[in-house]
PALORO-64002 format. One record per atom (N, C-alpha, C): x negated, y negated, z; residue number from 0. Coordinates in Angstrom, 3 decimals. Example, Ala and Ser with C-alpha at 12.3 -4.5 7.8 and 13.67 -1.06 7.14 Angstrom:
SITE,x,y,z,pos
SITE,-13.190,5.690,7.800,0
SITE,-12.300,4.500,7.800,0
SITE,-13.200,3.300,7.800,0
SITE,-12.850,2.250,7.080,1
SITE,-13.670,1.060,7.140,1
SITE,-12.900,-0.030,7.870,1
//
This chain:
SITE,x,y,z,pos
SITE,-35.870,41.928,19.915,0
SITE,-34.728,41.052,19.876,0
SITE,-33.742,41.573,18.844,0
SITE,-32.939,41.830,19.399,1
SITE,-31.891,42.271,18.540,1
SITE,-30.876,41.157,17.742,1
SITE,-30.220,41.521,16.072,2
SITE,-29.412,40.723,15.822,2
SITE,-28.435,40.904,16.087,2
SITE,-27.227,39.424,16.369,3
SITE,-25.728,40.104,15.876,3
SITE,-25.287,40.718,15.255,3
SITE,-24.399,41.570,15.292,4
SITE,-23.379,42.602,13.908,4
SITE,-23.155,41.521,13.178,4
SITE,-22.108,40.450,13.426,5
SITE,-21.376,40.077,12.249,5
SITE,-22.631,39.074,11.553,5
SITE,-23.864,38.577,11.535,6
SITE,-24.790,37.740,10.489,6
SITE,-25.171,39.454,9.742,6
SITE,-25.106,40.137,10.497,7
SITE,-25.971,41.237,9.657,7
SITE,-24.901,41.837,8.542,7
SITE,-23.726,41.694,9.334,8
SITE,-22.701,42.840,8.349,8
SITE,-22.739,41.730,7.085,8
SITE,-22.661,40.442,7.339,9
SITE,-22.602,39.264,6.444,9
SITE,-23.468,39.501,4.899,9
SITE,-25.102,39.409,6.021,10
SITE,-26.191,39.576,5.019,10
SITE,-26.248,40.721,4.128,10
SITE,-25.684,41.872,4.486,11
SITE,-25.350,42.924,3.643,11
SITE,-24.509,42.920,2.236,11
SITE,-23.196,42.072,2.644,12
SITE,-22.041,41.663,2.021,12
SITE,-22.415,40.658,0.620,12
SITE,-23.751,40.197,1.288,13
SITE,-24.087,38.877,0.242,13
SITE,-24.973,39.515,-0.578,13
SITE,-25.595,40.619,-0.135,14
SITE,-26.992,41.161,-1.124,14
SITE,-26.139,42.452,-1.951,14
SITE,-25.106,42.991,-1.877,15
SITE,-24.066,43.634,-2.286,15
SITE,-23.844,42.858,-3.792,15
SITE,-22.894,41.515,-3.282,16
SITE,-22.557,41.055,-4.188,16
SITE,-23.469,40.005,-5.350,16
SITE,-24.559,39.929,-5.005,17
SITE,-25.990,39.533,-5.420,17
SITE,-26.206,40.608,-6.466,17
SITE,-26.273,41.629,-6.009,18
SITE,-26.762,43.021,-6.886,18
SITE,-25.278,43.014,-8.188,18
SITE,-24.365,42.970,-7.734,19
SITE,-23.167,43.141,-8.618,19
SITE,-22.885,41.993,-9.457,19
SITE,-23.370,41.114,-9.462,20
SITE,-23.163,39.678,-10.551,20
SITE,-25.026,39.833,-11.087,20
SITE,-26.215,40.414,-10.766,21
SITE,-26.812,40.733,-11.782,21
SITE,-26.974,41.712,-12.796,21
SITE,-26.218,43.092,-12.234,22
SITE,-25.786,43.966,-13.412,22
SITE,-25.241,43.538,-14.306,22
SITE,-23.810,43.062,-13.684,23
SITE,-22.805,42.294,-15.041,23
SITE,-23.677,41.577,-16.696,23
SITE,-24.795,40.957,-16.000,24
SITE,-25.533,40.061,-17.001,24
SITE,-26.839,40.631,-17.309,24
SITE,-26.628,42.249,-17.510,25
SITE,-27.499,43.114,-18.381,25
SITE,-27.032,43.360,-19.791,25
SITE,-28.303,43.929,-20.566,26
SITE,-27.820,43.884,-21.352,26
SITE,-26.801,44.976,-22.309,26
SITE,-26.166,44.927,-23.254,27
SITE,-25.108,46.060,-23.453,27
SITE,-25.858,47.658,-23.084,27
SITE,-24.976,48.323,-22.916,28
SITE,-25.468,49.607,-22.346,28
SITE,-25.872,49.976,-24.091,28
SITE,-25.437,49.859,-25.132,29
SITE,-25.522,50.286,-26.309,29
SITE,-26.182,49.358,-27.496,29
SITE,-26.754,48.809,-26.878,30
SITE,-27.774,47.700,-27.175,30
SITE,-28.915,48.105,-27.080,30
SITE,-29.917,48.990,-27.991,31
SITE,-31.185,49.313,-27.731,31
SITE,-32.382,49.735,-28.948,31
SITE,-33.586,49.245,-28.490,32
SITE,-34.571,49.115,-29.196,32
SITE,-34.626,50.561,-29.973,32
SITE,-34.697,50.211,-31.750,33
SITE,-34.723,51.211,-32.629,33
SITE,-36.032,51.501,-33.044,33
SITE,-35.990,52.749,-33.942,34
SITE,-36.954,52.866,-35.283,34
SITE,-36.382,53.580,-36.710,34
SITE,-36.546,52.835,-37.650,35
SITE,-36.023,52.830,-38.870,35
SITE,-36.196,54.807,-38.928,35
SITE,-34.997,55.114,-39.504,36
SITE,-35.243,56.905,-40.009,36
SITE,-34.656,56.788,-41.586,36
SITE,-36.434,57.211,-42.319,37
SITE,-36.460,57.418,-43.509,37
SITE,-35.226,58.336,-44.043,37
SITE,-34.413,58.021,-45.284,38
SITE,-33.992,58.362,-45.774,38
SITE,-33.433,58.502,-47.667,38
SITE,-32.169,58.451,-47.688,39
SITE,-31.518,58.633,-49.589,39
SITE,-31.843,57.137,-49.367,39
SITE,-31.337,56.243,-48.473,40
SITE,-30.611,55.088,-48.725,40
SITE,-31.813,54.114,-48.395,40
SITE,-33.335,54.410,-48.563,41
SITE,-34.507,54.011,-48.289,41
SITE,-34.886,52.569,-49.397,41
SITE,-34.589,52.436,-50.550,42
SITE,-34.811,51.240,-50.942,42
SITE,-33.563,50.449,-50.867,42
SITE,-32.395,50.861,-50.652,43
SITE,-31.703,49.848,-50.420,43
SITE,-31.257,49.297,-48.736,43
SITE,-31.972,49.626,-47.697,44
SITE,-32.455,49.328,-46.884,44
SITE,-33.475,48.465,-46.430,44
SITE,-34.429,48.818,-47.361,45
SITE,-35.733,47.864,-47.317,45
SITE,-35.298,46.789,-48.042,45
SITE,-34.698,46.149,-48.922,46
SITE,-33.803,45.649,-49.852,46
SITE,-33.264,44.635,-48.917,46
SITE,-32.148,45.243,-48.037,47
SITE,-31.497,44.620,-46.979,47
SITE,-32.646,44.153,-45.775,47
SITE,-33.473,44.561,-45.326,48
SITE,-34.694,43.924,-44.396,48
SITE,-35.317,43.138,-45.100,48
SITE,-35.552,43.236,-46.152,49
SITE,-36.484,41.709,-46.678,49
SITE,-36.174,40.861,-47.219,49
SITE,-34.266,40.786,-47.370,50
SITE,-33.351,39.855,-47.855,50
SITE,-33.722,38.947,-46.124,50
SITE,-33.036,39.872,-44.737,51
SITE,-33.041,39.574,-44.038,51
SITE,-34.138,38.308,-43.349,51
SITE,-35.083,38.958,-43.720,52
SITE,-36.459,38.312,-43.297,52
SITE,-36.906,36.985,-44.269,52
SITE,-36.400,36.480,-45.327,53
SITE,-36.438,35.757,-45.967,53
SITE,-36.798,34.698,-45.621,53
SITE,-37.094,33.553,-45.352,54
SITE,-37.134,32.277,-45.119,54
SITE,-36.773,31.253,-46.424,54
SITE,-35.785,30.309,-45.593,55
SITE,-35.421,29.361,-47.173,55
SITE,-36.120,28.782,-47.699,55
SITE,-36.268,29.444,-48.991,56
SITE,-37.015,28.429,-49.805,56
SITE,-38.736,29.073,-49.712,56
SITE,-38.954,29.965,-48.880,57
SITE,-39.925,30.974,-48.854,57
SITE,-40.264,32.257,-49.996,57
SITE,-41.603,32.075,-49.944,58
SITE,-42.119,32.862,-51.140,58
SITE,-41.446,34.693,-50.790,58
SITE,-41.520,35.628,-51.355,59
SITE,-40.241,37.017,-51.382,59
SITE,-41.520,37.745,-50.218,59
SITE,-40.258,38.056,-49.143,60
SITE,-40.909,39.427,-48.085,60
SITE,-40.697,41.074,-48.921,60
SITE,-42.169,41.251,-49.185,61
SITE,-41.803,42.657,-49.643,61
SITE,-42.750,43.236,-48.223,61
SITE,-41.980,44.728,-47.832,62
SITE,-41.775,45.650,-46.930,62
SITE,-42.472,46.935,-47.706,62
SITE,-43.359,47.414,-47.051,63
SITE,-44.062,48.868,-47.236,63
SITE,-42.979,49.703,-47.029,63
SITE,-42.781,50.877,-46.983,64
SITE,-41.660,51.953,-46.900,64
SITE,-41.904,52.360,-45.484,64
SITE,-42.858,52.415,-45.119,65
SITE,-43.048,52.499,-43.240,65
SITE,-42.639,51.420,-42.628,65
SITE,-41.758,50.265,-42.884,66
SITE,-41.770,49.173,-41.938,66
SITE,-40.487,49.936,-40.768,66
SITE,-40.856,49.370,-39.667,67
SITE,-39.853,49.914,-38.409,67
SITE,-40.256,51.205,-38.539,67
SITE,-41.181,52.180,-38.816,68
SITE,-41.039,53.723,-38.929,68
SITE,-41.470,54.284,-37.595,68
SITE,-42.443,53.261,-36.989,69
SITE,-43.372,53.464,-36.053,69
SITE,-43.382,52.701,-34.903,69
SITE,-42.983,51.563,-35.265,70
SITE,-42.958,50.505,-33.699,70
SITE,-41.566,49.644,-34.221,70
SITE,-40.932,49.029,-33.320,71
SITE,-39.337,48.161,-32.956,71
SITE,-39.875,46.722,-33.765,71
SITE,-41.057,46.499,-33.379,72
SITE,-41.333,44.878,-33.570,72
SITE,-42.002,44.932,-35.173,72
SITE,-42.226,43.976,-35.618,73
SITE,-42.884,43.445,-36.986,73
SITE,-42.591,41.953,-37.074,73
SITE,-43.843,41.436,-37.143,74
SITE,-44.434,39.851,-37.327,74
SITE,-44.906,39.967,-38.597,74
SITE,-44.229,39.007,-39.696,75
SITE,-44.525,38.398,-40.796,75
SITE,-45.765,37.151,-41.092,75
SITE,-47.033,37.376,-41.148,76
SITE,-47.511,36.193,-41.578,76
SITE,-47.089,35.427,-42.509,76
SITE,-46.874,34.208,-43.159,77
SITE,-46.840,33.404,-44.382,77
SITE,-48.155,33.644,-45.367,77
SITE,-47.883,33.975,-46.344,78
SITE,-49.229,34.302,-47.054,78
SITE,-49.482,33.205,-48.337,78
SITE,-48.444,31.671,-47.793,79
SITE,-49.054,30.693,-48.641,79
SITE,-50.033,30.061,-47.941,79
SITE,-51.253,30.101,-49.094,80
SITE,-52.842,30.275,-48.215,80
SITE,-53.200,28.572,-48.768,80
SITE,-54.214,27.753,-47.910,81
SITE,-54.643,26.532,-48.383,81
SITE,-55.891,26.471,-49.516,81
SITE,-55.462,25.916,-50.604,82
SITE,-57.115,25.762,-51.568,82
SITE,-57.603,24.704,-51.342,82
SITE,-59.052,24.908,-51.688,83
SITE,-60.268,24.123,-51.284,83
SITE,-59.915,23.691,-52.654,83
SITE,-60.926,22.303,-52.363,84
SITE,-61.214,21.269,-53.905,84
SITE,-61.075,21.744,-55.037,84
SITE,-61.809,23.498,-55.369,85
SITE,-62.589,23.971,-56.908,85
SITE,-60.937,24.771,-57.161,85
SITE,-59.987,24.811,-55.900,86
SITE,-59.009,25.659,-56.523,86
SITE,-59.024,27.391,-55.712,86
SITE,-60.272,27.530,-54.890,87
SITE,-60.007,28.607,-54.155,87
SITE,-59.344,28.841,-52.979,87
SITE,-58.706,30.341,-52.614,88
SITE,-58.328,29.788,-50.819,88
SITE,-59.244,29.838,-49.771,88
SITE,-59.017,28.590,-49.152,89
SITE,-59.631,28.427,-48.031,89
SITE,-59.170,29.953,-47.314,89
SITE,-60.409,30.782,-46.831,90
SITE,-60.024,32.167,-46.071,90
SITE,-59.934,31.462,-44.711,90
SITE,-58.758,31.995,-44.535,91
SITE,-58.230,32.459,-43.161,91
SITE,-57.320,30.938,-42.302,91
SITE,-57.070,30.356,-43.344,92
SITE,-56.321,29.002,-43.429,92
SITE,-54.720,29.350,-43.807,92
SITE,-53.600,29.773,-43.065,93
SITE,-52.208,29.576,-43.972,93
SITE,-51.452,28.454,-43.006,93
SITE,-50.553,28.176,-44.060,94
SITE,-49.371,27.406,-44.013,94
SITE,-48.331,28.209,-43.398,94
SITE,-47.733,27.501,-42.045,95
SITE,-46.617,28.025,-41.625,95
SITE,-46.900,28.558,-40.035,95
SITE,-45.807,29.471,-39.797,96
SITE,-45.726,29.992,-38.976,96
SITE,-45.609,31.466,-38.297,96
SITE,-45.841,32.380,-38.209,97
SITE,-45.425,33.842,-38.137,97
SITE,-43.869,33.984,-37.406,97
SITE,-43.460,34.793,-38.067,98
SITE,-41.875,35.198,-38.031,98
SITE,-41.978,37.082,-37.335,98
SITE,-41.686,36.996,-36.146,99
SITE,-41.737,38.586,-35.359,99
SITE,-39.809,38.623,-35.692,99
SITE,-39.806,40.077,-35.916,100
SITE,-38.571,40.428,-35.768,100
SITE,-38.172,41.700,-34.780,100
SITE,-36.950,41.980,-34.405,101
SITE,-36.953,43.364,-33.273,101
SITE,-36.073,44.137,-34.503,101
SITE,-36.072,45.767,-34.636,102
SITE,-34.663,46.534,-34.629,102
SITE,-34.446,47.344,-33.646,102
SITE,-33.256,46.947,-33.803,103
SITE,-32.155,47.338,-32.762,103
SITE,-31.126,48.391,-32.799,103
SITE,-30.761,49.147,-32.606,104
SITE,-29.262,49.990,-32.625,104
SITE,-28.417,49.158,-31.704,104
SITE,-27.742,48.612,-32.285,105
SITE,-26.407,48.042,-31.903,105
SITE,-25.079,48.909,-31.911,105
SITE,-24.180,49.374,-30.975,106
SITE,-23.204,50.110,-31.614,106
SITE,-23.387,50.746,-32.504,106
SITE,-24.178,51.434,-32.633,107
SITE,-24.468,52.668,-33.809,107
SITE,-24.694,51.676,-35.214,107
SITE,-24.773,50.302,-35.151,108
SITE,-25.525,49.537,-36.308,108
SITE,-26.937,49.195,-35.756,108
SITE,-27.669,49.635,-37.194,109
SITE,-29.394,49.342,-37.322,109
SITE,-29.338,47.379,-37.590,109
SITE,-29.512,46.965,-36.536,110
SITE,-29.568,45.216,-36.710,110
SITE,-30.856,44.945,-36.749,110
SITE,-31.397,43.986,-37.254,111
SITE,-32.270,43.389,-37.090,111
SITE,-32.191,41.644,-36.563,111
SITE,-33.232,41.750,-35.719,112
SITE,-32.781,40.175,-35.088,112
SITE,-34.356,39.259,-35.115,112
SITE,-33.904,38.164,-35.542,113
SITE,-35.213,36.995,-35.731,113
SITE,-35.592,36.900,-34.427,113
SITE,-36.785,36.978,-33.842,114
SITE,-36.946,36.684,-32.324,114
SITE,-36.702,34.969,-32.146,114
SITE,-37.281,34.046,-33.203,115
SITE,-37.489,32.964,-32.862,115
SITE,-35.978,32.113,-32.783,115
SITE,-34.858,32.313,-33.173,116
SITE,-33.883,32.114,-32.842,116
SITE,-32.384,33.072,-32.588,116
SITE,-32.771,34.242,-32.377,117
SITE,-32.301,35.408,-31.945,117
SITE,-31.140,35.660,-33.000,117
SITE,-30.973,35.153,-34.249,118
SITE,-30.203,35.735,-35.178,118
SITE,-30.460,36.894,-35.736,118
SITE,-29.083,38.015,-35.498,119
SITE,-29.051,39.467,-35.556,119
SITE,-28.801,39.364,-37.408,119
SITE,-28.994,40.616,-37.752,120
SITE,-28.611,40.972,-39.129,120
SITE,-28.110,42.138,-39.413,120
SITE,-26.766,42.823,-39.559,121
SITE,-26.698,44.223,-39.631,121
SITE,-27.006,44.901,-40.862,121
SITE,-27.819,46.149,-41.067,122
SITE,-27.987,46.519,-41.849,122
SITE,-27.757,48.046,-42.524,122
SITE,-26.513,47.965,-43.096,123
SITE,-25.600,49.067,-43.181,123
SITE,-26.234,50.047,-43.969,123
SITE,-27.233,49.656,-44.689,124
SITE,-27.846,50.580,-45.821,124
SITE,-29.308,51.722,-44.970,124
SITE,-29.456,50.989,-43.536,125
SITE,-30.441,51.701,-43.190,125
SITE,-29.835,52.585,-41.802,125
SITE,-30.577,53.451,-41.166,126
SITE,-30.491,54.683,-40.620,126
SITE,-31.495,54.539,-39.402,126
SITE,-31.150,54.016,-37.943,127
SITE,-32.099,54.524,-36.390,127
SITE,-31.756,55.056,-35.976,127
SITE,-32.671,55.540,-34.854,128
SITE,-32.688,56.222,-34.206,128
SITE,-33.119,55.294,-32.875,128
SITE,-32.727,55.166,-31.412,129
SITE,-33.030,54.445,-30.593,129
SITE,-33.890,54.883,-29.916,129
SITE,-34.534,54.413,-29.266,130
SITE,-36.041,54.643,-28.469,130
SITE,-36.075,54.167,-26.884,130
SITE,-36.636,54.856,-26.125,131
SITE,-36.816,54.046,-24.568,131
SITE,-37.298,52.933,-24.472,131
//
């Protein structure tokens, strides 16, 4: 059984323009997953990432010199821990929540963005390189 031309030329026309309004709402062509490249400007970078990563009123994020060196993502545990009665910490008990972050090359800026409410951070003092 054959179809009509014009439902078919139609159905073509519609999966055309289907395909062309989901490109549009990709994401920037220059928008892409980084990794930090060690450099001069290495503590005042890390400086700027663990200002970034901060939480208000949260105890200080200090950063190893490998953070981002190796993988895009990094999740922060909270390391305010619960004490038992005598004053020790309860192991493997914290307060809070874990905080994942992405970097990014943005327009040739190293951003970093909070996953949990997608606030970016640019960070002029550090140096990526973008990744597939």
């Amino acid at each position: 059984m054959n179809m009509p031309a014009v439902p078919c030329r139609t159905a073509c026309c519609v999966s055309v323009l289907v395909l062309a309004a989901c490109s549009s709402h990709a994401p920037a062509a220059d928008a892409a997953r980084a990794l930090r490249v060690v450099g001069k400007n290495d503590a005042q970078c890390i400086a700027q990432m663990q200002a970034a990563m901060q939480r208000p009123g949260g105890s200080a994020v200090v950063l190893s010199p490998a953070a981002f060196t190796e993988d895009d993502r990094l999740s922060l545990v909270p390391s305010e821990s619960v004490a038992d009665a005598a004053g020790q910490v309860a192991s493997g008990r914290l307060l809070g929540r874990p905080d994942s972050f992405r970097l990014t090359l943005n327009q040739g800026v190293c951003t970093l963005v909070r996953e949990a409410d997608a606030k970016a951070t640019a960070l002029a003092a550090c140096a990526c390189v973008a990744i597939p």
